[in-house]
N, C-alpha and C positions, 0 to 999 in steps of 0.2 A: 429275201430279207435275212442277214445274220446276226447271230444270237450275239447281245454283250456279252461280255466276258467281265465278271466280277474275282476278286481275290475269294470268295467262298467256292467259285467250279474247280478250284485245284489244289489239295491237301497236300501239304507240303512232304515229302518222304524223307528219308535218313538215309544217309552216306549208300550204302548198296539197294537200298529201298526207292524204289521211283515213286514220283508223287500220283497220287490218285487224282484223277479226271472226273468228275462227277458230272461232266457236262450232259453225258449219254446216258447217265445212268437215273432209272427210272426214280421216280422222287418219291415212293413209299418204300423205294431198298435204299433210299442213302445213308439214313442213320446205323444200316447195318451194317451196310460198305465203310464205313468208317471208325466204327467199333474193329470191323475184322482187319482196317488197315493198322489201327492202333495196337492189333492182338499181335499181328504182325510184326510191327518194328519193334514190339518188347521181346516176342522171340527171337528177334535176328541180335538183337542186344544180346541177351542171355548168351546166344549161341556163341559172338564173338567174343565177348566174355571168356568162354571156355576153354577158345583158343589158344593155344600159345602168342606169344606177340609177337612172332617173328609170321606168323600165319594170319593176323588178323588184317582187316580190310585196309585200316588205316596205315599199315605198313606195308603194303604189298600196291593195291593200284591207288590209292593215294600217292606213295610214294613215287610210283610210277610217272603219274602227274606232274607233280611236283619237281622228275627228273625232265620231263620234254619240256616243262615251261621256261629250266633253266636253260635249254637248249637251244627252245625258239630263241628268249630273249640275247643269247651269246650270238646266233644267227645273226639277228637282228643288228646287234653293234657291229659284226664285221661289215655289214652289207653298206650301214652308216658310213662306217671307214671307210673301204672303199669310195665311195662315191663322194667323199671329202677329198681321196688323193685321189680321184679322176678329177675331180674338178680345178683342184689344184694345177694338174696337171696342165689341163689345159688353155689354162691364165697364163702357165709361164712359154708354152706354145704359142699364143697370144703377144704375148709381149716380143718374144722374139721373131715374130712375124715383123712388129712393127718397126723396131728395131733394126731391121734390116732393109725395110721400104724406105729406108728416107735416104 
C-alpha cells in the first residue's frame, strides 16, 4: 500500500536549498527538521548576501540555466525549420513526379 503524498511531506527549499522530504522523517523530529531547514536557508541567504554578485548563486548557475534553455529552445526552432523545408521539400518532389506521369 503507498503512502499519499500531501503538499505538507515536502518543504519547499530556496534556489541552492533542496526541499525537505518529511515523508521518512520521524514525526516527533519534524518540527525540528524544519526549524533547522528554516535556520538553514536564512544562513545561505546571509551568506549569498556576502557575496560579491558576480559569485552569487543567482548569477553564476541560474544564469547558467537560463543559458541552455536559451539553447534548447534556439535547438528547437531550427529542428522546426528543418522539417518545414523537408517537408516542403518534398511536396514539390511530389508534384513533379506528377507532372511528369501524365
Amino acid at each position: 500500500m503507498e503512502k499519499r503524498r500531501s503538499a505538507l511531506d515536502i518543504i519547499d527549499g530556496y534556489k541552492g536549498i533542496m526541499p525537505l522530504d518529511m515523508r521518512d522523517i520521524d514525526p516527533k523530529y519534524r518540527n525540528d527538521a524544519i526549524k533547522q531547514h528554516e535556520h538553514d536557508i536564512a544562513e545561505y541567504i546571509k551568506y549569498q548576501k556576502s557575496l560579491s554578485p558576480r559569485l552569487r548563486y543567482e548569477n553564476t548557475v541560474m544564469r547558467a540555466e537560463k543559458l541552455y534553455k536559451i539553447d534548447d529552445d534556439a535547438a528547437l526552432d531550427r529542428r522546426k525549420k528543418r522539417e518545414i523545408e523537408q517537408e516542403y521539400k518534398h511536396e514539390q518532389k511530389g508534384k513533379s513526379y506528377v507532372k511528369y506521369a501524365k
